[in-house]
Backbone as CSV, one residue per row, in Angstrom:
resi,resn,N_x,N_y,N_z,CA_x,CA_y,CA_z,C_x,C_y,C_z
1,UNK,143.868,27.924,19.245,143.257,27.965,20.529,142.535,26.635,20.753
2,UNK,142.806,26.025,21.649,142.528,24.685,22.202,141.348,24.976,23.387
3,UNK,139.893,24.273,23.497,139.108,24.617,23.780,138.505,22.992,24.468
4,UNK,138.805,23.005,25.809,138.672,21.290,26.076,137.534,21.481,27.235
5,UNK,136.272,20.553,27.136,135.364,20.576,27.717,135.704,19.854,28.750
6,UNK,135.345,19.997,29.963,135.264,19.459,31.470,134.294,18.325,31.713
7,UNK,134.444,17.475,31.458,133.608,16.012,31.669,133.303,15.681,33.428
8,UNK,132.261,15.612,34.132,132.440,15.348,34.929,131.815,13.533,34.935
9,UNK,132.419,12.896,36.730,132.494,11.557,35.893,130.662,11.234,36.360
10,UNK,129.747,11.169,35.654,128.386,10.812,36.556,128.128,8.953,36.448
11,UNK,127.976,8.739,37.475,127.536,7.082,38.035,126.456,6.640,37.851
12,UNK,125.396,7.519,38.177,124.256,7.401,38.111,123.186,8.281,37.501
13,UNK,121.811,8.194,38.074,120.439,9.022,38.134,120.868,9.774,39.592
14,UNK,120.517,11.022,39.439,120.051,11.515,40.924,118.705,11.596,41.640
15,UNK,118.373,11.630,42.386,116.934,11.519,43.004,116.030,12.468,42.122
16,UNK,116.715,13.685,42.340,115.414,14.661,41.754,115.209,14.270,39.952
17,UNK,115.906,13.708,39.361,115.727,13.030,37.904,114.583,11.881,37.624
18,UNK,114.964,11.407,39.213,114.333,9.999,39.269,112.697,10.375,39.597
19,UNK,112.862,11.309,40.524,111.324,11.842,41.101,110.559,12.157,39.883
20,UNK,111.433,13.062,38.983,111.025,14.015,37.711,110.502,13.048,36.863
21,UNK,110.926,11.852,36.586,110.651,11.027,35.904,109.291,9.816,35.951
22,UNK,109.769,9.808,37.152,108.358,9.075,38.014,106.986,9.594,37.722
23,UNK,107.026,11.060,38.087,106.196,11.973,37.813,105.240,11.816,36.584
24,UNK,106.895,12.427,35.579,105.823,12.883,34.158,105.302,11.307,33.820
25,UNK,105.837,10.022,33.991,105.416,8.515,33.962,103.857,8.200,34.476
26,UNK,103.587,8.984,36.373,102.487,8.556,36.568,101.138,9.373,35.855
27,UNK,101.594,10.505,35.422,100.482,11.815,34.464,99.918,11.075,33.053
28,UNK,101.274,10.335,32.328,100.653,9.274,31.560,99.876,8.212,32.167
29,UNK,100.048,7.455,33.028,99.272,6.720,32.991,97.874,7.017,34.139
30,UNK,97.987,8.101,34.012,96.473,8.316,34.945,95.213,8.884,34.128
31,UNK,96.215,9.784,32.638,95.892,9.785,32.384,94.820,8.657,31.027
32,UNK,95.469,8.179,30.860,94.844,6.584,30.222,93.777,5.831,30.849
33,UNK,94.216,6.091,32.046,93.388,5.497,32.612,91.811,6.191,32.936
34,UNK,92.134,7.714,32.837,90.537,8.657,32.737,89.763,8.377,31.733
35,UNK,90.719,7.952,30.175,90.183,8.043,28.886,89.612,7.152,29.106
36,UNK,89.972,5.825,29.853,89.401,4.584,29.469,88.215,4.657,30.549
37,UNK,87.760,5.251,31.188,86.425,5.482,32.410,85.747,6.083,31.450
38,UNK,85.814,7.049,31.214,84.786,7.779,29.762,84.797,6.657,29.061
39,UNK,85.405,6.350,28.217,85.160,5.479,27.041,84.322,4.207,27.916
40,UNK,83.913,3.945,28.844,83.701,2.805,29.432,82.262,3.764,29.195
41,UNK,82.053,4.289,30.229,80.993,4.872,30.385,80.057,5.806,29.433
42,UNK,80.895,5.763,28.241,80.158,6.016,26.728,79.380,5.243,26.327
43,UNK,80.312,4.103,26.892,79.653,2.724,25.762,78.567,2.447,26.695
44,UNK,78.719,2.234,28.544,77.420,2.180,28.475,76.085,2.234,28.268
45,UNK,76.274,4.351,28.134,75.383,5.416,27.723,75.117,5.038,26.296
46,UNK,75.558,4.858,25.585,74.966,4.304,24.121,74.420,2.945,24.320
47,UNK,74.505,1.898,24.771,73.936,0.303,25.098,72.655,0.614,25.292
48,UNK,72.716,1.862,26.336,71.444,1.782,27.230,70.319,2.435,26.608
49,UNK,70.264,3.673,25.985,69.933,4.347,24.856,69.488,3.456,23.516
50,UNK,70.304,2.429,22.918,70.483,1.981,21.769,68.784,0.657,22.273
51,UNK,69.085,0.478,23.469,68.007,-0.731,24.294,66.822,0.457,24.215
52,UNK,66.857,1.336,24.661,65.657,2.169,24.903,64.865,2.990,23.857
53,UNK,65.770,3.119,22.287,65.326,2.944,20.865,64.305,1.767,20.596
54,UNK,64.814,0.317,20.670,64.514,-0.621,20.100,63.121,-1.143,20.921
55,UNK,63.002,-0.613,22.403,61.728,-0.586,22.601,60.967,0.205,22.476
56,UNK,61.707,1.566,21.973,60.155,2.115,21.750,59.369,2.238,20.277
57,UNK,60.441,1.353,19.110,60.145,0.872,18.286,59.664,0.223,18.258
58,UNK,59.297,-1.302,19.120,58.518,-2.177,19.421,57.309,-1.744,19.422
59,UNK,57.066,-0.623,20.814,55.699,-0.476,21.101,55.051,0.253,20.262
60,UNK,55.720,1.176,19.497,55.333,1.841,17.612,54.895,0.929,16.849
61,UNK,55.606,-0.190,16.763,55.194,-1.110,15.312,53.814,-2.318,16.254
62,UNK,54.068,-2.565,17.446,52.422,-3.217,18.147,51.262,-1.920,18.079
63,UNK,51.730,-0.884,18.173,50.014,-0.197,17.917,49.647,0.147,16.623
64,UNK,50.856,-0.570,15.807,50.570,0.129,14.025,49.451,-0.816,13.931
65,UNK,49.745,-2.347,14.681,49.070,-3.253,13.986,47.930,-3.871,15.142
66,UNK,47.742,-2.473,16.753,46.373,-2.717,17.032,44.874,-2.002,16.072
67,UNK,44.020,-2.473,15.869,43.205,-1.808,15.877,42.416,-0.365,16.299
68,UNK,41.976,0.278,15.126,42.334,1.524,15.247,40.741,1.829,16.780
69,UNK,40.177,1.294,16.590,39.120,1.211,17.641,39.213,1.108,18.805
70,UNK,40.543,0.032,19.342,40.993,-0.352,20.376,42.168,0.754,21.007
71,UNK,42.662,1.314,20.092,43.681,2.009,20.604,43.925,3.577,21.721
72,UNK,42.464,3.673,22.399,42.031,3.887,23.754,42.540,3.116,24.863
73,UNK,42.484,1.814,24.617,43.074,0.926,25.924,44.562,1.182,25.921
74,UNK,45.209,1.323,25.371,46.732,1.891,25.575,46.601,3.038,26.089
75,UNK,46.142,4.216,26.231,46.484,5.601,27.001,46.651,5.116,28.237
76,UNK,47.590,5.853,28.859,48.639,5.769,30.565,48.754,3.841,30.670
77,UNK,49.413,3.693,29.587,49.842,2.362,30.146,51.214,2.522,30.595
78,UNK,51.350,2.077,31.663,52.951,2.020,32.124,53.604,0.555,32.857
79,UNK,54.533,0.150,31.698,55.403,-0.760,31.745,56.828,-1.081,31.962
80,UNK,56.934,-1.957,33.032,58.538,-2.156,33.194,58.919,-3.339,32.676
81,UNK,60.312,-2.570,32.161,61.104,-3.925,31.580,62.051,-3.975,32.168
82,UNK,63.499,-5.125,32.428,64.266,-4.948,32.628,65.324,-5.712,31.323
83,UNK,66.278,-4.963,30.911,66.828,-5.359,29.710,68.185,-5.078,30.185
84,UNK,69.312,-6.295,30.049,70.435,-6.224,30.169,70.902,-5.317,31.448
85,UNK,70.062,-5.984,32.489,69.916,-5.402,34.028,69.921,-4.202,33.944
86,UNK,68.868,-3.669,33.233,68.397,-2.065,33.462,67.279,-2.088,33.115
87,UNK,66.233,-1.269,34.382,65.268,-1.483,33.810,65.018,-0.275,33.330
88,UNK,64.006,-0.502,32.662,63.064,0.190,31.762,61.335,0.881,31.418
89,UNK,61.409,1.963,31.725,59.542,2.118,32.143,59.224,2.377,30.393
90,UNK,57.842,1.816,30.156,57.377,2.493,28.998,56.045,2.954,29.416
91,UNK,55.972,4.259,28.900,54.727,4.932,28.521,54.293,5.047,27.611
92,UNK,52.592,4.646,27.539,52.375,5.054,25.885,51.040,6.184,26.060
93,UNK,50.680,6.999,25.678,50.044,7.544,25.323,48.826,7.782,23.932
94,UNK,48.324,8.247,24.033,46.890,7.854,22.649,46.339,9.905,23.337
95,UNK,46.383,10.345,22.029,45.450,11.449,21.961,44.962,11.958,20.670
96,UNK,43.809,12.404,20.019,42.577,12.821,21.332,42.091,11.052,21.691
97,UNK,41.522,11.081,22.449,40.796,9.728,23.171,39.379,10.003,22.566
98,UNK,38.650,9.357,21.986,37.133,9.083,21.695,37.144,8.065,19.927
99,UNK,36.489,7.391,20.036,36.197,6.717,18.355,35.598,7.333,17.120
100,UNK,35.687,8.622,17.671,35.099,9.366,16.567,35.849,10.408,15.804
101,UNK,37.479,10.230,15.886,38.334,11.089,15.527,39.069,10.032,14.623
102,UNK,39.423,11.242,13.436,39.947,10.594,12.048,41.266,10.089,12.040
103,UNK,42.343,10.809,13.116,43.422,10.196,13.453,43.357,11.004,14.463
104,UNK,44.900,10.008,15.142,45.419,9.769,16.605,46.799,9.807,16.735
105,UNK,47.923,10.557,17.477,48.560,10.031,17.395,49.240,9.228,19.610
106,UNK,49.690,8.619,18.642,50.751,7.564,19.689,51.934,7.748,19.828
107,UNK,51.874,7.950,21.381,53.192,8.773,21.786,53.634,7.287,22.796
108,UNK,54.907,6.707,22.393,55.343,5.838,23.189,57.108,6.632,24.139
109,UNK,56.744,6.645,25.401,58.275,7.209,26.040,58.932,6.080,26.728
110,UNK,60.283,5.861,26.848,60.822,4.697,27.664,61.729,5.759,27.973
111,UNK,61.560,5.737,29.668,62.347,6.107,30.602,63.613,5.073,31.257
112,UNK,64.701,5.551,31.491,65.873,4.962,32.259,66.645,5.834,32.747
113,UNK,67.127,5.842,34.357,68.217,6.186,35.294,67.983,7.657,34.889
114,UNK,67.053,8.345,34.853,66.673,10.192,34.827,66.756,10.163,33.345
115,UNK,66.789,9.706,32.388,66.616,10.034,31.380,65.774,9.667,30.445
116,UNK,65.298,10.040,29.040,64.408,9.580,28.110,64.367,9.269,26.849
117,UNK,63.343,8.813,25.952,63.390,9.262,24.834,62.288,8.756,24.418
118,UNK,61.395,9.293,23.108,59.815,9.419,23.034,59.927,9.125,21.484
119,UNK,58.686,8.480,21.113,58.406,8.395,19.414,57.039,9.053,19.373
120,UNK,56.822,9.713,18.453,55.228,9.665,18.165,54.749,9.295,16.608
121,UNK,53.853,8.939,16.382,53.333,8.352,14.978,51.871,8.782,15.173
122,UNK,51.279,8.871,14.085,50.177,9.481,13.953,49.408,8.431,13.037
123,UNK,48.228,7.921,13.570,47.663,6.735,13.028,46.224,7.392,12.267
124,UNK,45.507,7.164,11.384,44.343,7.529,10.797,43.771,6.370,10.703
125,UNK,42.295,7.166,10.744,41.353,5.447,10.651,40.671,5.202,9.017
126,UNK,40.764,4.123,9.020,40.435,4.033,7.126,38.960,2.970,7.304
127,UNK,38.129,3.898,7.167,36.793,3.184,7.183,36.810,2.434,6.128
């Protein structure tokens, strides 16, 4: 038994192949292109964060080494920075407030674009 397949002769692509193809083509690359908006906008969100660490480490390691007497004049100080065109508010805080308490601690916050992040350290006075 002889069993002969029917070849038909094809020339080309047909439209709906071509459409089909187009298609699943532009889903890749739109999608690449979403990953790479997140990933863009990760890295900002970490830059900006990573900037808003390193100052409030700053203002931690300047009140390690104000005086423990003085460190009343820092409560509600509020400072702007602008770092790598963003700015930056810092707050520092001091509680309890008076010279007659054995320690204190220091709360420094740096605010950016609705968001935050805060240190506190706790300083004692060494007569």
């Amino acid at each position: 038994m002889n069993i002969q397949l029917i070849k038909k002769d094809q020339r080309g692509v047909s439209l709906i192949e071509l459409l089909i193809g187009i298609f699943i083509m532009s889903i890749g690359f739109f999608s690449v292109i979403k990953m790479q908006t997140y990933a863009v906008k990760g890295t900002l969100w970490a830059q900006k964060r990573t900037n808003a660490i390193y100052l409030c480490q700053q203002y931690i390691e300047s009140s390690l080494t104000t005086p423990f007497d003085s460190l009343d004049n820092l409560n509600d100080q509020t400072n702007t920075i602008k770092l790598n065109k963003s700015n930056y508010q810092i707050i520092t805080k001091i509680s309890p407030l008076g010279q007659l308490t054995p320690t204190k601690t220091v709360r420094v916050e740096v605010a950016w674009e609705l968001k935050s992040i805060h240190f506190e350290v706790e300083r004692q006075n060494i007569f």
